[in-house]
MIGU-595437 format. One line per field, with one value per residue (C-alpha): x, y, z. Coordinates in steps of 0.2 Angstrom, whole numbers, plus 5000, padded with zeros to 4 digits. Example, Ala and Ser with C-alpha at 12.3 -4.5 7.8 and 13.67 -1.06 7.14 Angstrom:
REM MIGU-595437
east 5062,5068
north 4978,4995
up 5039,5036
REM end
This chain:
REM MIGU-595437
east 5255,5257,5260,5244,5239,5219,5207,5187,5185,5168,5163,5153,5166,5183,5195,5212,5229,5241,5257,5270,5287,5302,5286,5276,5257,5260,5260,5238,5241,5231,5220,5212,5211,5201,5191,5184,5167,5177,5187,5203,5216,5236,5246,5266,5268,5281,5299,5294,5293,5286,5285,5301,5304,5293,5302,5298,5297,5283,5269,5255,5265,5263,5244,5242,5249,5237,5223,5228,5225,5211,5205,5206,5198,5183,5169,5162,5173,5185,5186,5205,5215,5234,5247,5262,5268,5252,5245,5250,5251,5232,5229,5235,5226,5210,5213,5219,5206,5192,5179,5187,5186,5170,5181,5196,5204,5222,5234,5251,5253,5255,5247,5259,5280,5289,5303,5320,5338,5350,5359,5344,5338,5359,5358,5342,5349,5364,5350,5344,5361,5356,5340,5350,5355,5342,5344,5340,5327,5318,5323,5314,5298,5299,5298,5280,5274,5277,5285,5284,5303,5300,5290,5303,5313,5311,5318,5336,5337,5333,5328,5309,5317,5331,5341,5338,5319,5319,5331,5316,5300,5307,5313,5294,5287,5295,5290,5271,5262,5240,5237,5230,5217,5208,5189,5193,5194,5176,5177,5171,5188,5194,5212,5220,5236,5244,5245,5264,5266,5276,5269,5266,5257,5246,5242,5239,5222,5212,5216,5212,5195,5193,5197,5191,5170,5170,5182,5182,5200,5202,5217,5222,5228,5243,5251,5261,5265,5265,5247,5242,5250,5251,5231,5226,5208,5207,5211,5199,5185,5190,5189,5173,5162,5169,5165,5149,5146,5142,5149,5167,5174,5175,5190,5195,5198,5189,5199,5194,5199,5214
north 5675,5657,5653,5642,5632,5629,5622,5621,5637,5639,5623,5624,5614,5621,5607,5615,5601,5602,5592,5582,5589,5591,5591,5606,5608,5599,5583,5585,5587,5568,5570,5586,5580,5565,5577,5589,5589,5601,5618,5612,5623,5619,5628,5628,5626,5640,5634,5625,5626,5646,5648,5646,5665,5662,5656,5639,5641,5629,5623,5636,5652,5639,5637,5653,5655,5642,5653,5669,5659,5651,5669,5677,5664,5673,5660,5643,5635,5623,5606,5601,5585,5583,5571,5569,5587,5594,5584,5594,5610,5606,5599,5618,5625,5615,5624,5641,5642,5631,5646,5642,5624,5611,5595,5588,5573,5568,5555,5551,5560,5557,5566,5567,5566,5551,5547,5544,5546,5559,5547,5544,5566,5568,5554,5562,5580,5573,5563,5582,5585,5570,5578,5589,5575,5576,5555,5552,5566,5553,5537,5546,5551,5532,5524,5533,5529,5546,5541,5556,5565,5583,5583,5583,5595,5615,5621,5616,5602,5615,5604,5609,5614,5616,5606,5619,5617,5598,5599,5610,5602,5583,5590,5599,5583,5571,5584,5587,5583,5587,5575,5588,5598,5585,5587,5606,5601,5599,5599,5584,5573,5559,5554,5537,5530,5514,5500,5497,5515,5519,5513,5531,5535,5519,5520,5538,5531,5526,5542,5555,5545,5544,5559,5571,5574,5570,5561,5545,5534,5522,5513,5507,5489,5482,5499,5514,5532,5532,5525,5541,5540,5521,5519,5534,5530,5526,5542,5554,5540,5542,5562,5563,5552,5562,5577,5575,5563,5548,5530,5526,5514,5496,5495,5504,5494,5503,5508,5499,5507,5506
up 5031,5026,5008,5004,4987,4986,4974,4971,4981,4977,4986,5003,5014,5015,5023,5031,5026,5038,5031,5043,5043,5029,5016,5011,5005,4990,4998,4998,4978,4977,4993,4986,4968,4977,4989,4972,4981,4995,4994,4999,5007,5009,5017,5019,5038,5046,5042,5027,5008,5002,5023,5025,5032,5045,5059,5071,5088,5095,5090,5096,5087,5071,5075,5078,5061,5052,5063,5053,5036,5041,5046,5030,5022,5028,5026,5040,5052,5043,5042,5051,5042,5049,5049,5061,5064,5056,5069,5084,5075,5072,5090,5096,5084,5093,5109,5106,5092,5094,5084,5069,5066,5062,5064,5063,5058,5063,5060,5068,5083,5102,5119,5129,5129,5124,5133,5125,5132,5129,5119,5106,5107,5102,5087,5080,5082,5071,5058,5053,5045,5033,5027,5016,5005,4993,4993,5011,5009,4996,5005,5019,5008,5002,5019,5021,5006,4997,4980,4971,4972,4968,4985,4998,4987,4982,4965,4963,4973,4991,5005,5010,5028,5036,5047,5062,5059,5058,5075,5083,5076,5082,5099,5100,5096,5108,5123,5116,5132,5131,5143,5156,5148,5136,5142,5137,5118,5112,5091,5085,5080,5073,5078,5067,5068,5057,5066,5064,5072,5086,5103,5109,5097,5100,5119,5115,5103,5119,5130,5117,5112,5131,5137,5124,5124,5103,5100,5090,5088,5073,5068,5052,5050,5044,5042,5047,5051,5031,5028,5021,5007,5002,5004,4998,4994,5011,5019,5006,5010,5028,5026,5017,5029,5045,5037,5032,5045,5037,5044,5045,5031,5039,5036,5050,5068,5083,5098,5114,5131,5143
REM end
């Protein structure tokens, strides 16, 4: 099973954090210290930090995966939070699992494939090489905000995942296609994405908020795929009024449609 850290146990919401790739469930260190009113649950996605044993091969074995832990948690459904690969992990994890989850929030994803030349797939196969520079790891961690260096490293300077894994999870992510299939997700969900973030994953705002029966799509002005961590009161005030259902926090902009 998953590796997992958690805190306030004993509280009545449990939210599920699913972490993008090359990081592991420490990244949600802040957002759970923030969220203390919840039972927070972080998990070490397959291929990554003490997960590392467990194999990536697509996204629904890794949901799947998350459905075991989320299983032996043994209480309510959970509330969902993702960002970037956590994001379609957590997507999956909607369809193949819908019992098990209350809502979801997710950041940083797109719903269907983005096209890119054989040129562009080859120079980002060759880019995962450079994540086992522990430099361009934290360069990396910077550009999304994440300042903190011990989080994109393991003990001893260890990457959080390999190469092979970073290869697989980008080449998973550009092909992500849940364009047919959308009215069949029926959780109630929240899907953001910074302003600055890559036009796929814009256009994809109004066709999952329209496509989806409870979907609601927000996105955050003046930033990026990284938003998460540089506005961080943000994103726990964003998590606590979707979960309990309370309003959104005005800062957000509203998504209009195509």
């Amino acid at each position: 099973m998953l590796h997992y850290r958690q805190s306030k146990p004993n509280q009545q919401k449990t939210i599920v954090f699913l972490h993008a790739a090359g990081f592991d469930g420490r990244i949600w260190k802040q957002a759970a210290e923030q969220l203390d009113d919840f039972h927070c649950v972080c998990p070490d996605l397959p291929g990554h930090g003490q997960s590392k044993a467990i194999q990536v091969t697509d996204f629904d074995a890794a949901s799947d995966a998350v459905a075991e832990l989320v299983g032996s948690l043994g209480g309510d459904p959970v509330c969902l939070a993702g960002l970037s690969m956590g994001s379609y992990i957590g997507f999956r994890l909607l369809a193949r699992h819908p019992h098990l989850v209350e809502s979801a929030v997710f950041s940083g994803f797109q719903h269907k494939p983005i096209e890119v030349s054989g040129v562009m797939r080859a120079l980002m196969h060759a880019s995962s090489f450079m994540m086992n520079s522990r430099k361009n790891r934290e360069k990396m961690a910077r550009s999304l905000g994440v300042n903190d260096p011990s989080l994109v490293s393991q003990r001893g300077g260890r990457p959080n995942a390999s190469s092979k894994t970073m290869r697989k999870i980008s080449s998973l992510a550009l092909d992500f296609d849940v364009s047919i299939g959308l009215q069949a997700i029926e959780t109630r969900t929240l899907v953001l994405a910074g302003e600055t973030e890559h036009p796929a994953i814009l256009s994809s705002l109004p066709a999952l908020q329209s496509g989806m029966p409870q979907c609601t799509a927000r996105i955050v002005p003046g930033l990026g795929h990284g938003w998460i961590a540089t506005e961080p009161d943000l994103y726990a005030e964003t998590l606590r009024a979707w979960f309990l259902q309370k309003p959104l926090p005005e800062g957000l902009k509203a998504v209009t449609a195509d």
